[in-house]
C-alpha positions in Angstrom: 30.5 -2.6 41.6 33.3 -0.7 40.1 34.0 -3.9 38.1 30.8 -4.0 36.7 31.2 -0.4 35.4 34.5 -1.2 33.8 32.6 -4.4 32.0 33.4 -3.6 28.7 30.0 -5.7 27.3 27.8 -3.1 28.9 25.3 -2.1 26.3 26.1 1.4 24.8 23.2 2.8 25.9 23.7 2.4 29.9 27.4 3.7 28.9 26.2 7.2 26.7 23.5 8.0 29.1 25.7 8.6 32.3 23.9 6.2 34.4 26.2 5.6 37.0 27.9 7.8 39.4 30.1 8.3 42.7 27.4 7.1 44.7 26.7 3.6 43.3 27.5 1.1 45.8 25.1 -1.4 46.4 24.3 -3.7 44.0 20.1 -3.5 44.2 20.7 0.1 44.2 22.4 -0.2 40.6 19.6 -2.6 39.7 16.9 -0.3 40.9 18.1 2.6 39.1 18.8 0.5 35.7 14.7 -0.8 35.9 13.7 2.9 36.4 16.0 4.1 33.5 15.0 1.8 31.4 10.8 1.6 32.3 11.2 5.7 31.1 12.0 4.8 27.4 9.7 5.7 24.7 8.0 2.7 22.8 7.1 3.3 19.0 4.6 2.4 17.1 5.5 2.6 14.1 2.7 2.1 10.8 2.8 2.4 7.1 0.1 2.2 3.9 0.9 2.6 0.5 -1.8 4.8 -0.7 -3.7 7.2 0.9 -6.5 4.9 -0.6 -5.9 2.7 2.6 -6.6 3.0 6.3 -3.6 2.3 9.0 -6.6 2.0 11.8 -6.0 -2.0 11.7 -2.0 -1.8 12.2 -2.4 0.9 14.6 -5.3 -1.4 16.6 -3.5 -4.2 17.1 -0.4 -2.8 17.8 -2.0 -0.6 20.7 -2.9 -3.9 22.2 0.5 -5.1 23.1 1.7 -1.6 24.6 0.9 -0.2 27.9 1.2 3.5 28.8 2.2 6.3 26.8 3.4 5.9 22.9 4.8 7.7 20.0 2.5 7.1 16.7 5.1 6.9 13.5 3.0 6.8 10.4 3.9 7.1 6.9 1.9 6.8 3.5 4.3 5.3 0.8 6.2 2.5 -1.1 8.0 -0.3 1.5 10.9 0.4 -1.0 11.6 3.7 -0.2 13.7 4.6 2.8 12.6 8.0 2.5 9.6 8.3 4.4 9.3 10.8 6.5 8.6 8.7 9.8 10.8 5.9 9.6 13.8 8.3 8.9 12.3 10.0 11.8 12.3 7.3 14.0 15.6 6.2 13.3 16.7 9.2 14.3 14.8 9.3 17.5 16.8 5.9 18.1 19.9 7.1 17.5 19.5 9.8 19.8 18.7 7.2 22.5 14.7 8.3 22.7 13.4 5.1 21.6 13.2 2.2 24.1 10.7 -0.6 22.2 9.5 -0.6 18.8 6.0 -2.0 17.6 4.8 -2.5 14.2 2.4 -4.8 12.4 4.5 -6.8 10.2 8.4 -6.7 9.8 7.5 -5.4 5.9 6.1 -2.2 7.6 9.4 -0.9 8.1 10.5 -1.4 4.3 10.3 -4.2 1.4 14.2 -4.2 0.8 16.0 -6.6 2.7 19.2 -4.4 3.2 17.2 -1.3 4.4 15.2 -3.6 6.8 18.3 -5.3 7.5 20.4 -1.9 8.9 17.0 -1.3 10.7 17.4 -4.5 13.0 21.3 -3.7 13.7 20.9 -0.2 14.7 17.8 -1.7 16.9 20.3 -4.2 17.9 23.6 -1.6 18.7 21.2 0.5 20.5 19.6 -2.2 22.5 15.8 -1.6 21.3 13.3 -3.9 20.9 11.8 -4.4 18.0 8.1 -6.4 18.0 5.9 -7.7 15.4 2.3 -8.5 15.9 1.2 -10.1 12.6 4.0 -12.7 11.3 7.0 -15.1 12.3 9.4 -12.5 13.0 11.0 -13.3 16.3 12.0 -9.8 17.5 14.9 -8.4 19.0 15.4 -8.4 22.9 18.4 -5.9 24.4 21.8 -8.1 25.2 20.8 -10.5 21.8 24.1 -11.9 20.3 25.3 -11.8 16.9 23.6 -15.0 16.5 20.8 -14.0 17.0 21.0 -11.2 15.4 21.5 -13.1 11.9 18.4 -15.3 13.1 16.8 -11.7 12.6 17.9 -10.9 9.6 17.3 -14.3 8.2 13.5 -14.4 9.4 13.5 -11.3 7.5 14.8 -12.3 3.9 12.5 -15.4 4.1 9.8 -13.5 4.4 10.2 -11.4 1.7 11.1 -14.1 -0.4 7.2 -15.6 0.5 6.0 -12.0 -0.4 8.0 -12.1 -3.4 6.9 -16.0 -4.4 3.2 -15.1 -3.7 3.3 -11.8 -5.8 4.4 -13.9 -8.7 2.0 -16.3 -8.4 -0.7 -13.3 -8.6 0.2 -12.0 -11.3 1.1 -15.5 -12.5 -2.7 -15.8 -12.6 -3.3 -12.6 -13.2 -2.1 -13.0 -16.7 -3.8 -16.1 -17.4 -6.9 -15.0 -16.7 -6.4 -11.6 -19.4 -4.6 -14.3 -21.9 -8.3 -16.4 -21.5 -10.3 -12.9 -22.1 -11.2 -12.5 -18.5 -11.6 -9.3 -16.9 -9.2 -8.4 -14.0 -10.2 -5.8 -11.4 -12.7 -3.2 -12.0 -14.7 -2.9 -14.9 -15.1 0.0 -16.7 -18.4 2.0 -16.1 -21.6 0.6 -18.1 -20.0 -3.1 -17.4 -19.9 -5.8 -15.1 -18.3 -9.0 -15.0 -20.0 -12.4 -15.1 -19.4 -15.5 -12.6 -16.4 -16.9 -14.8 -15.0 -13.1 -15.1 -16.2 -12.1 -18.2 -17.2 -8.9 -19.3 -20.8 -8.1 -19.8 -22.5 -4.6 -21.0 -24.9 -2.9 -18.1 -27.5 -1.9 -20.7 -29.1 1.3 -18.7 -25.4 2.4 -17.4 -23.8 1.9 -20.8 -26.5 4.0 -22.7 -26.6 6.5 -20.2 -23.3 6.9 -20.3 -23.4 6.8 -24.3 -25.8 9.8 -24.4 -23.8 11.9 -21.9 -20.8 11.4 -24.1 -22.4 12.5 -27.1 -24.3 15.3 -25.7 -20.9 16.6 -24.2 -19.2 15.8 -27.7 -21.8 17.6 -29.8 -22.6 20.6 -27.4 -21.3 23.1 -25.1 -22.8 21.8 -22.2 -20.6 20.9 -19.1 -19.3 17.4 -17.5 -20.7 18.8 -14.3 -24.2 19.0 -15.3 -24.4 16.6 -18.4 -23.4 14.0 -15.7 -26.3 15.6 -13.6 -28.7 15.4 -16.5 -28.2 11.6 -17.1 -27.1 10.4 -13.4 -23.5 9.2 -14.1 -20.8 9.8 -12.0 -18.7 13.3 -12.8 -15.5 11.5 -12.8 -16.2 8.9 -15.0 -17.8 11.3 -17.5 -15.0 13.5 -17.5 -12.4 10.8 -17.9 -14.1 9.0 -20.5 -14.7 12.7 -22.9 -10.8 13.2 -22.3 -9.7 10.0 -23.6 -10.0 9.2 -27.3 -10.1 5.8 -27.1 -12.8 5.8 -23.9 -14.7 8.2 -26.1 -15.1 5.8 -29.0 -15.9 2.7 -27.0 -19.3 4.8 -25.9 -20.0 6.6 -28.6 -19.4 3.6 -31.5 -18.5 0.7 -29.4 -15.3 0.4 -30.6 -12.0 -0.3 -28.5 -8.3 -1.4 -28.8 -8.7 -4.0 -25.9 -11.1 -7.0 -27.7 -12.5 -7.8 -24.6 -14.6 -4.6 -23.8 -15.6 -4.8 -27.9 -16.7 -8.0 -27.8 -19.0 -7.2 -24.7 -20.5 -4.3 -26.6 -21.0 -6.7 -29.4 -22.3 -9.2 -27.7 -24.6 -6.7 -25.6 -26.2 -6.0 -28.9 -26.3 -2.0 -28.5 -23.4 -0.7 -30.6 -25.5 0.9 -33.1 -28.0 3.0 -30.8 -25.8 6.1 -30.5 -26.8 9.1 -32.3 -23.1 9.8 -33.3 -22.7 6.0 -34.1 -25.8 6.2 -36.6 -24.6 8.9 -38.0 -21.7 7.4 -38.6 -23.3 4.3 -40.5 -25.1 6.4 -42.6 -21.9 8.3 -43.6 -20.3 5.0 -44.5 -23.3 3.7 -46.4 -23.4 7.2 -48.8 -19.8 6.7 -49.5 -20.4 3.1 -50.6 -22.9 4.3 -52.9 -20.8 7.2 -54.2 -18.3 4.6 -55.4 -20.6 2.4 -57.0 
């Protein structure tokens, strides 16, 4: 038995947490008490959004389903890109310290979108013999005792797959851009406008002139966002961005914008001219034509 203490392969982790003593004979003895070491290890889960827009309750579901008994939740709201989360940084430290037995997560990208930060994450898994599990994707995980082989296996899986994320992002916005370059519409439409079956933009009559009056009765009074937006049943949040930015401003009250798409649907829409401001505007312009006649 002595030999196998002096076995210079033994992970570090059976070596820094004194395992072994005087009374280590028997060999099932040894095994027995390297089971029950290693069965009272802490498994991670470890789960990550990027905006507090999104929910972790999928990640955190199916990563519940491949643990049994007790777990430590790891969550963290932020950019794949930044090492600095508060969780990961916490986890890695609950690794180093020997806390950590198995880690769980979703997808490898959970733990970080660069491949070096993701990369010193699988060797300090590796040097500290902790598993690390995927549920979602092709990552093969790490197993205690893995070789430098397939360590780089590991590491490799990784990079390939965020080369696919990379080469599907581009194609994206690949498309992305061709559809705004065609005069499509790409995401949300403003309030007052929808979007057609081919993505084109097309004016909400009833929301856009709601919306029109609130503006101008905001513009030309004293009255609050809180309860103009009451009076003519838009939302407060839209109202209030809109009055705070010029260019949103003029696109309700004349029909007017920078971006030729949203013009062209106020054109085409056929109410550009039914604001008060807006008529008031045309009649302005039509006195001053006269003047310099």
């Amino acid at each position: 038995m002595n030999s196998i203490l002096q076995n210079p392969e033994l992970p570090k982790w059976i070596i820094e947490k004194q395992l072994f003593s005087d009374n280590l004979r028997e060999p099932l003895f040894f095994i027995s008490k390297l089971v029950a070491f290693r069965s009272m290890g802490l498994t991670a889960i470890y789960v990550r959004v990027s905006t507090t827009k999104q929910s972790n309750d999928r990640q955190l579901e199916e990563c519940q389903k491949e643990v049994e008994g007790e777990h430590e939740i790891y969550a963290d709201i932020g950019s794949g890109s930044k090492p600095n989360r508060d969780d990961i940084q916490r986890l890695i430290e609950d690794i180093e310290a020997g806390e950590v037995d198995r880690v769980v997560c979703w997808e490898i990208s959970r733990i970080g979108r660069k491949l070096s930060f993701v990369s010193q994450f699988i060797d300090l898994c590796t040097e500290e013999g902790v598993e690390l599990d995927t549920v979602n994707d092709m990552f093969p995980g790490i197993r205690p005792g893995n070789d430098i082989f397939d360590n780089m296996i590991n590491q490799l899986m990784a990079w390939m797959m965020e080369f696919e994320r990379e080469m599907i992002r581009e194609r994206v916005q690949s498309g992305v851009n061709k559809a705004i370059d065609e005069g499509k519409w790409v995401g949300r439409p403003p309030y007052g406008f929808t979007t057609n079956d081919d993505g084109y933009l097309q004016i909400k009559s009833e929301d856009y002139l709601a919306m029109q009056q609130a503006v101008e009765r905001v513009v030309l009074t004293d009255e609050s966002v809180n309860s103009t937006a009451t009076a003519f049943s838009v939302p407060t949040s839209s109202l209030h961005t809109i009055v705070n930015d010029e260019n949103k401003t003029e696109l309700y009250l004349y029909g007017a914008h920078d971006d030729r798409r949203l013009a062209h649907a106020v054109d085409e829409g056929d109410i550009g001219q039914k604001g008060e401001l807006n008529r008031l505007k045309n009649r302005l312009s039509d006195l001053e034509d006269s003047v310099q006649r």
